[in-house]
C-alpha beads as a LAMMPS data file, in Angstrom:
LAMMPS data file: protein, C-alpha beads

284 atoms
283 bonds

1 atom types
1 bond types

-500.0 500.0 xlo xhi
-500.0 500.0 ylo yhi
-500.0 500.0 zlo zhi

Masses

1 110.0

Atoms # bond

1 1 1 0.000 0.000 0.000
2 1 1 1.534 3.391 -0.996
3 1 1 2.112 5.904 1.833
4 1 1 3.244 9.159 1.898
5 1 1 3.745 10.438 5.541
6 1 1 2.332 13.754 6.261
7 1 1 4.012 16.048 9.442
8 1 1 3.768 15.072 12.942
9 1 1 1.308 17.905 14.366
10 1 1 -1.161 17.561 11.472
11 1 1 -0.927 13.706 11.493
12 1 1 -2.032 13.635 15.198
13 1 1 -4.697 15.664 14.616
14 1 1 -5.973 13.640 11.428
15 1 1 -5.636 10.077 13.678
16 1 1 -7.768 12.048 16.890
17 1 1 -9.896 12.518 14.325
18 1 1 -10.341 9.169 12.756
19 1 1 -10.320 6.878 15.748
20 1 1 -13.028 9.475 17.260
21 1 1 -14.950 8.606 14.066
22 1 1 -14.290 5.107 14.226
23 1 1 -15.588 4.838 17.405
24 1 1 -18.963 6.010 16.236
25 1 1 -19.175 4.296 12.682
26 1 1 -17.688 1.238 13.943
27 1 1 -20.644 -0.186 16.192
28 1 1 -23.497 1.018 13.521
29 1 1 -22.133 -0.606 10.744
30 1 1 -20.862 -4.128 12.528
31 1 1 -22.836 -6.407 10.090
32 1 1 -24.089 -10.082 10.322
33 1 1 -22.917 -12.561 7.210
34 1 1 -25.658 -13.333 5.056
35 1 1 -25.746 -16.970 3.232
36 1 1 -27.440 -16.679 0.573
37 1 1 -29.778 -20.366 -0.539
38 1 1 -28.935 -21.018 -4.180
39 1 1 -32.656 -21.703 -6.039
40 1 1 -30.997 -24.084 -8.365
41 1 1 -28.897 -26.933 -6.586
42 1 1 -27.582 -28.632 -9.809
43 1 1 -26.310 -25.269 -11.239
44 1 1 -23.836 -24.901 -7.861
45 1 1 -22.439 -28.386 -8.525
46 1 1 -21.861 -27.930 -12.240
47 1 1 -20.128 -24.548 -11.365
48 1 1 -18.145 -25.523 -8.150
49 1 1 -15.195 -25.862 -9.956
50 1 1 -14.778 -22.525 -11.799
51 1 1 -16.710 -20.509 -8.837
52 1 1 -14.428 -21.601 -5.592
53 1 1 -15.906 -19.860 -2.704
54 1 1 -16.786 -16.572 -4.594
55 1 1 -18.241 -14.054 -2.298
56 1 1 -19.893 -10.866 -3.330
57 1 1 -19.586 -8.249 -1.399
58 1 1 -20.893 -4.069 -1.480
59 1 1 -19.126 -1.999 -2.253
60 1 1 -18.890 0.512 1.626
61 1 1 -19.689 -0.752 5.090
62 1 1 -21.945 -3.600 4.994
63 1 1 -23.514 -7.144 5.492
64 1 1 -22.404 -9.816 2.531
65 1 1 -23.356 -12.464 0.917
66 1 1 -21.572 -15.140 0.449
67 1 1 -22.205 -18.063 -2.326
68 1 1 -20.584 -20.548 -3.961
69 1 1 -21.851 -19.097 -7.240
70 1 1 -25.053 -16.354 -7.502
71 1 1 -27.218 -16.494 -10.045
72 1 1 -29.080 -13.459 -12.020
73 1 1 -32.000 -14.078 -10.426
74 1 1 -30.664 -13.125 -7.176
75 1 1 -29.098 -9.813 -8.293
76 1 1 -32.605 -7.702 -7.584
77 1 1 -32.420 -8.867 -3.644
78 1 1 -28.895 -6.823 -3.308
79 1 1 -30.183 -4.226 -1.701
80 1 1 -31.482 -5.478 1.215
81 1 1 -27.681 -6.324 1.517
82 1 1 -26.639 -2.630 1.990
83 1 1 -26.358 -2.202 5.662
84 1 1 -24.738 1.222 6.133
85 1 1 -24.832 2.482 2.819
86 1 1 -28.004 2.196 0.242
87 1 1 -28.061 1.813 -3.557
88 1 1 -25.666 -0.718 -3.986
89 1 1 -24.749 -1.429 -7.628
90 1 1 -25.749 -4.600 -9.256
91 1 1 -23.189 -7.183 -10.159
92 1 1 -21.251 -6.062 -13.093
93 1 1 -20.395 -10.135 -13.580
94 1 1 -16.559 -9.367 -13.529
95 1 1 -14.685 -11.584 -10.807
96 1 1 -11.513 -10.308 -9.042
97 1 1 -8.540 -12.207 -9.171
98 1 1 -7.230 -14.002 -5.879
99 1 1 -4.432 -11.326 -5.760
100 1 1 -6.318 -7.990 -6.950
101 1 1 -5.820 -5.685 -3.581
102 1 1 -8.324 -2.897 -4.871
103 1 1 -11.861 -4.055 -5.701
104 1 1 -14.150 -1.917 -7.749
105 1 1 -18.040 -1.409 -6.982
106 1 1 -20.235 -4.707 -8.522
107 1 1 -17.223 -6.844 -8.125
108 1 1 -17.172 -10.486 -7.235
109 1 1 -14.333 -11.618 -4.878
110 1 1 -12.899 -14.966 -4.365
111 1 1 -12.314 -15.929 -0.867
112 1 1 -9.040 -15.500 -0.044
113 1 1 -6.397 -18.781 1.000
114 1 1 -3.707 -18.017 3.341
115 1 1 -1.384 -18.169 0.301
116 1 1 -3.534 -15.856 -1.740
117 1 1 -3.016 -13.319 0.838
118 1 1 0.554 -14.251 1.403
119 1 1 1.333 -13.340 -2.376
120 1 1 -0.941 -10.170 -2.406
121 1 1 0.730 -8.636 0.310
122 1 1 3.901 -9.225 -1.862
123 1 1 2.600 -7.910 -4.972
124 1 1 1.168 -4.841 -3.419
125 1 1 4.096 -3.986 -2.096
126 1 1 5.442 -3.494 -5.200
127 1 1 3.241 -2.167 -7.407
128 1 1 2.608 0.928 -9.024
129 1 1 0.735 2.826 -6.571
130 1 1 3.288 1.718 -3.867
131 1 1 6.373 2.915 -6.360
132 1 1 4.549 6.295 -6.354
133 1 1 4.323 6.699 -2.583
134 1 1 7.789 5.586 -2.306
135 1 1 8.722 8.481 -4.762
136 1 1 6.516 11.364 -3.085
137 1 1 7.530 10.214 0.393
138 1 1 11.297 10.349 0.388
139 1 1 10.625 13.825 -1.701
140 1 1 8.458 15.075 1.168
141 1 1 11.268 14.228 3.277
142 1 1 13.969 15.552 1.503
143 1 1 12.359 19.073 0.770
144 1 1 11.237 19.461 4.735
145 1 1 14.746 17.891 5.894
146 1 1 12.641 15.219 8.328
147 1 1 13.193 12.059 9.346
148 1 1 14.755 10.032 8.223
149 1 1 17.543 12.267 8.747
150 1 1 20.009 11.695 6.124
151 1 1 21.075 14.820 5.691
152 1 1 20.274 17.156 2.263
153 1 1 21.760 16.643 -1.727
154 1 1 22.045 13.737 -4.034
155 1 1 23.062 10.669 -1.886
156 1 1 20.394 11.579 1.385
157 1 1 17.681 11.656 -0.850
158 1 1 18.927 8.408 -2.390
159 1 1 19.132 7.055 1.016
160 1 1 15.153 8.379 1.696
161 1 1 14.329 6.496 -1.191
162 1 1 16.038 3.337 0.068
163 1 1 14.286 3.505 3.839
164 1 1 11.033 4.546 2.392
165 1 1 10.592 1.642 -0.225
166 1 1 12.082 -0.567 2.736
167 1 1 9.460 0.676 5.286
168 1 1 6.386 0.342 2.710
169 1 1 7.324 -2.881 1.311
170 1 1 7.857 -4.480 5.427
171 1 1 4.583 -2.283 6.362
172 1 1 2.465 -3.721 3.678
173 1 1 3.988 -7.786 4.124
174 1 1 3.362 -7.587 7.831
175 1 1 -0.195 -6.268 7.649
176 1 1 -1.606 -8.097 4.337
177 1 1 0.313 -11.090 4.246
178 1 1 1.420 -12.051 7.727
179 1 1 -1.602 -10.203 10.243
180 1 1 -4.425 -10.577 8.041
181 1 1 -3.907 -14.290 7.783
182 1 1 -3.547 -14.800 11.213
183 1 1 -6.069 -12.325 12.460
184 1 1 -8.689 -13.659 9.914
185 1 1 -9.153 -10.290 8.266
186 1 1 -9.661 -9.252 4.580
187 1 1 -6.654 -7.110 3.234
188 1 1 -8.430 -6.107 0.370
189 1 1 -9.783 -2.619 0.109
190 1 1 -13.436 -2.247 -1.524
191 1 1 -14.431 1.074 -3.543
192 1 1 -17.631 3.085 -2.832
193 1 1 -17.056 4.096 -6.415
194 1 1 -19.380 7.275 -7.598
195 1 1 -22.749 6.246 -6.636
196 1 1 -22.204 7.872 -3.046
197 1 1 -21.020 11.554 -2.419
198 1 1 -17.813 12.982 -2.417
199 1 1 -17.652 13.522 1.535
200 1 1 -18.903 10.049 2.168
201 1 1 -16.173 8.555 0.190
202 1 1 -13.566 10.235 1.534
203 1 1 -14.857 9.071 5.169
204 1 1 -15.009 5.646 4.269
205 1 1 -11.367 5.721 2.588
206 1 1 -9.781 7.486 5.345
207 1 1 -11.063 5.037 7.884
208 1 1 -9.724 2.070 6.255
209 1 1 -6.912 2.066 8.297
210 1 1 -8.464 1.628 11.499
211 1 1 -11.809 -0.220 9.970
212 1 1 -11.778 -3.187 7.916
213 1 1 -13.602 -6.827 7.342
214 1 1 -12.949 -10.374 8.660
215 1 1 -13.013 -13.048 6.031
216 1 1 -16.700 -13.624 6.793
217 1 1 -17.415 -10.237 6.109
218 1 1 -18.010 -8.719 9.847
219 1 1 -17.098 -5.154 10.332
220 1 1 -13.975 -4.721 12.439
221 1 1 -10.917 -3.227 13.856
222 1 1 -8.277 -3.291 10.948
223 1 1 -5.369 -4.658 13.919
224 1 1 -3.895 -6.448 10.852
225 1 1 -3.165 -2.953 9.217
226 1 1 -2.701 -1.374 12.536
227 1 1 0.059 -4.153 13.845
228 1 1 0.894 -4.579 10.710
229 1 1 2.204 -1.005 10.049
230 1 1 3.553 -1.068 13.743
231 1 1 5.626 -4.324 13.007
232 1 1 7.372 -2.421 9.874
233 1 1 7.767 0.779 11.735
234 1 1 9.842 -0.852 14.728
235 1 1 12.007 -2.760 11.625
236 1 1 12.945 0.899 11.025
237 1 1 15.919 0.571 13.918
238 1 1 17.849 -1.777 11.572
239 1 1 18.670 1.011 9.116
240 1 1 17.767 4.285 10.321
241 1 1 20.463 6.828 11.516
242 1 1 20.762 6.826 14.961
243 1 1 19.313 10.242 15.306
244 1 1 15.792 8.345 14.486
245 1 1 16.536 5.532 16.990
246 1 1 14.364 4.907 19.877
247 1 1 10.778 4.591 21.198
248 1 1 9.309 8.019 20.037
249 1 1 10.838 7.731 16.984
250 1 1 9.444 4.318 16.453
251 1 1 5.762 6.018 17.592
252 1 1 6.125 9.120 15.175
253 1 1 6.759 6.741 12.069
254 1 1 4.469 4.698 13.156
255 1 1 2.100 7.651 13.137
256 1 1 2.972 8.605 10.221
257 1 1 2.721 5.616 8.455
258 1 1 -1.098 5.353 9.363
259 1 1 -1.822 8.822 8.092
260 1 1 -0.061 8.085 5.008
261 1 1 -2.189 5.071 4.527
262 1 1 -5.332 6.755 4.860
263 1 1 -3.914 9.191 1.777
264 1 1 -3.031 6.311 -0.100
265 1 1 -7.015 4.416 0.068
266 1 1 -7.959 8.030 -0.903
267 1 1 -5.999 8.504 -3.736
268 1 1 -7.229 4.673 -4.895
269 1 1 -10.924 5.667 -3.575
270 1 1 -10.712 8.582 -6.434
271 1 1 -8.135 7.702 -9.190
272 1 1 -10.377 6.293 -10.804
273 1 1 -12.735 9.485 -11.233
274 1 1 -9.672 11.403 -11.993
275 1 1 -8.130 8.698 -15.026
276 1 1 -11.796 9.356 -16.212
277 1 1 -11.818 12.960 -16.267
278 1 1 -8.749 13.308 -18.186
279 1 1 -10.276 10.362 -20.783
280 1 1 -7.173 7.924 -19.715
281 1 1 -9.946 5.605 -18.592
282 1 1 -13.408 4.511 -19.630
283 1 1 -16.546 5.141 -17.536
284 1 1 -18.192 1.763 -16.850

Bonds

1 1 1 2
2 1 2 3
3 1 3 4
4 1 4 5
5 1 5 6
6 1 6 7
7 1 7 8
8 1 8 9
9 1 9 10
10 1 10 11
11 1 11 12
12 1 12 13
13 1 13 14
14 1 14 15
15 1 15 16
16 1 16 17
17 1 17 18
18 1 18 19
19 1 19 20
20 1 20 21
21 1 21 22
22 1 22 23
23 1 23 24
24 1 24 25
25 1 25 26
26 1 26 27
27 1 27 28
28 1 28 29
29 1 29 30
30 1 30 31
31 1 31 32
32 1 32 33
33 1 33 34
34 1 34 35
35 1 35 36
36 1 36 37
37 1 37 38
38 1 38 39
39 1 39 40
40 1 40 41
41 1 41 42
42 1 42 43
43 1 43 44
44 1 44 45
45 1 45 46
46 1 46 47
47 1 47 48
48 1 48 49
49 1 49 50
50 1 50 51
51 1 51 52
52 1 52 53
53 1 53 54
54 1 54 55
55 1 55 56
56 1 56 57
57 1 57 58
58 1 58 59
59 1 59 60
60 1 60 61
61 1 61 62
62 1 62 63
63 1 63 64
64 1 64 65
65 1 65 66
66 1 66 67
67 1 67 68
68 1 68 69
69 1 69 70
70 1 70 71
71 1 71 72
72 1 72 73
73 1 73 74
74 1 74 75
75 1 75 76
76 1 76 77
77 1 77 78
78 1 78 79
79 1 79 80
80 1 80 81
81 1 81 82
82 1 82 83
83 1 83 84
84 1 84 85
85 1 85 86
86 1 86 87
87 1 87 88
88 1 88 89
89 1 89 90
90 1 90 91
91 1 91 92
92 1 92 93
93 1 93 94
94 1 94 95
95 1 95 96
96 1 96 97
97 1 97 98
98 1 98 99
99 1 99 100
100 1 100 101
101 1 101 102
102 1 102 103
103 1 103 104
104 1 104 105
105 1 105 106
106 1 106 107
107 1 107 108
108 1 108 109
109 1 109 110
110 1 110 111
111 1 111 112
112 1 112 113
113 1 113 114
114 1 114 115
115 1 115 116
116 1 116 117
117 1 117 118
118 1 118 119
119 1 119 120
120 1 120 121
121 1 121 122
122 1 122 123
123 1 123 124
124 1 124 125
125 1 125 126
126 1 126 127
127 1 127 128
128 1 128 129
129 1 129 130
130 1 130 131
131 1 131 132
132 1 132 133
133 1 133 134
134 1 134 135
135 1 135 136
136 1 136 137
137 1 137 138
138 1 138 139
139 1 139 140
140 1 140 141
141 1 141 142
142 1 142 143
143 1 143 144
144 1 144 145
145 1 145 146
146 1 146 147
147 1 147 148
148 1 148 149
149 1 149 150
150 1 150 151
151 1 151 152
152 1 152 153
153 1 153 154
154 1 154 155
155 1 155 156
156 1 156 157
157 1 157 158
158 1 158 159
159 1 159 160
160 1 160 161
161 1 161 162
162 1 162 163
163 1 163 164
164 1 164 165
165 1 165 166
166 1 166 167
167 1 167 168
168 1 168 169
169 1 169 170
170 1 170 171
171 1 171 172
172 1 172 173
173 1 173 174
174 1 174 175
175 1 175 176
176 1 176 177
177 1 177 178
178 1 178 179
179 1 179 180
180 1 180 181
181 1 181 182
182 1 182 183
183 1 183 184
184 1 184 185
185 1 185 186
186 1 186 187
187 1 187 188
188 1 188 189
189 1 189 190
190 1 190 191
191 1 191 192
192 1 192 193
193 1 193 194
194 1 194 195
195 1 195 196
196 1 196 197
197 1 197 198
198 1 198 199
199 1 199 200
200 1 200 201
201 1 201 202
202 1 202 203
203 1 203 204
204 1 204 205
205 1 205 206
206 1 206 207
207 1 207 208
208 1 208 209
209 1 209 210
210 1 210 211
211 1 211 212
212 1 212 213
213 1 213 214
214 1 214 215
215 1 215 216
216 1 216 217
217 1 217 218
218 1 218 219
219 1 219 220
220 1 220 221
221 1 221 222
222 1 222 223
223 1 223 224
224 1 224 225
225 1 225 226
226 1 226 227
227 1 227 228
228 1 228 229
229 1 229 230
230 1 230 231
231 1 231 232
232 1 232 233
233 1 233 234
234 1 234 235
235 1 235 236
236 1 236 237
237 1 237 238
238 1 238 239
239 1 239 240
240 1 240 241
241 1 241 242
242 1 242 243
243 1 243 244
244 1 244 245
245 1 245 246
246 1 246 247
247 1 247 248
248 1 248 249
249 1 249 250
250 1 250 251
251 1 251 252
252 1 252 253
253 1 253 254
254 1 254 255
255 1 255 256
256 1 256 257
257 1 257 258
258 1 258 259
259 1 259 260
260 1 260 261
261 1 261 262
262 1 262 263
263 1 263 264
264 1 264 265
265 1 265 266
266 1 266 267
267 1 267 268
268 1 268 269
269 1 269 270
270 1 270 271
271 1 271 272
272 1 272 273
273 1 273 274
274 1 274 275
275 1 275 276
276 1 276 277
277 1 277 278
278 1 278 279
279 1 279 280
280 1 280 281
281 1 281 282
282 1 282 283
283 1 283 284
């Protein structure tokens, strides 16, 4: 997940913020797992093979319903499957891969194998929107002369680079492919998309960090994300100077690491709109 790490002051004021909205949107959008009865028996056996424990879930905050395979005649009952958040789009029949981290609005998802998680942590870690937040992190540091403190020219930037892709690649392991799997929670970060309002979205993505789903769909505390980023952020010791060595230097990247995640499910919450507005992608 790419993270770029805002300053100190406005980063405590931005997690106050979020865990004080947690606290409210957590318990009214807890949901119950829904099964859903297939109508047609011999379909789900003929299928079981190229549908393996697909689940569809909405797209915000919000029961599911899981299947082994759902049929069109169940796509007008979605709605009563919106828990938090109403108008729910209908199933757009495309299926996510096992390893897709960002899932668009009418998606299908594939429940997701220890393995499957192990290997999306991985490639998430290095993809293209990670890259990015590599790049704009170690500039942010460089231009404000922060921590890490490398000093200022060529070679400390260089070095920025280095402990920022190290810190996002052991931040995003830890939480997707190591904490999720033992904490039985869903890494994988579902888009409102533009059916809901601009403010709404931007809650939602900015409480990712601290709100998330288990496998079986249940709202709760992301403490895969949150010990995840925690684990990567004490790893920071090993190759930091030793002016960033110690306890409250461990808790300020830490912090900072958790706003910058809530910047990066923005940015994914709205590239979309934005690749569309400037006709490098087509509206669905």
């Amino acid at each position: 997940m790419s993270t770029f790490r805002p300053s100190t002051p406005s980063l405590q004021r931005f997690i106050y913020l979020a865990l004080t909205t947690a606290l409210f949107i957590l318990p009214s959008s807890t949901a119950r797992a829904q099964i859903v009865p297939s109508s047609d028996n011999s379909q789900i056996a003929s299928s079981s093979s190229i549908a393996d424990a697909v689940v569809w879930l909405p797209d915000s905050p919000g029961s599911v319903s899981p299947s082994r395979f759902e049929s069109s005649s169940l796509h007008s009952d979605r709605d009563s499957f919106a828990g938090g958040f109403q108008n729910l789009p209908p199933s757009n029949g495309v299926v996510a891969g096992h390893l897709d981290k960002y899932i668009k609005p009418g998606q299908q998802v594939p429940k997701l194998r220890p393995g499957d998680k192990i290997l999306l942590g991985f490639k998430d870690s290095i993809g293209p929107l990670s890259a990015a937040g590599w790049v704009l992190s170690a500039t942010w540091e460089q231009l404000t002369n922060s921590s890490p403190n490398y000093g200022t020219g060529g070679k400390a930037f260089a070095q920025r680079l280095g402990a920022s892709t190290a810190r996002d690649i052991s931040e995003g392991i830890f939480s997707d492919s190591v904490m999720s799997t033992v904490l039985h929670e869903d890494p994988r970060y579902y888009k409102m998309g533009d059916r809901h309002n601009v403010f709404k979205r931007a809650l939602y993505a900015a409480t990712r960090p601290i709100i998330t789903r288990t496998d079986g769909g249940r709202t709760t505390l992301n403490l895969a994300y949150l010990s995840g980023n925690l684990a990567g952020a004490a790893l920071t010791q090993a190759y930091y100077p030793p002016v960033n060595r110690g306890f409250t230097q461990v808790l300020e990247t830490y912090g900072s690491s958790i706003g910058g995640g809530a910047l990066g499910f923005l940015s994914s919450e709205f590239l979309d709109d934005i690749l569309i507005s400037i006709h490098l992608e087509k509206a669905q």
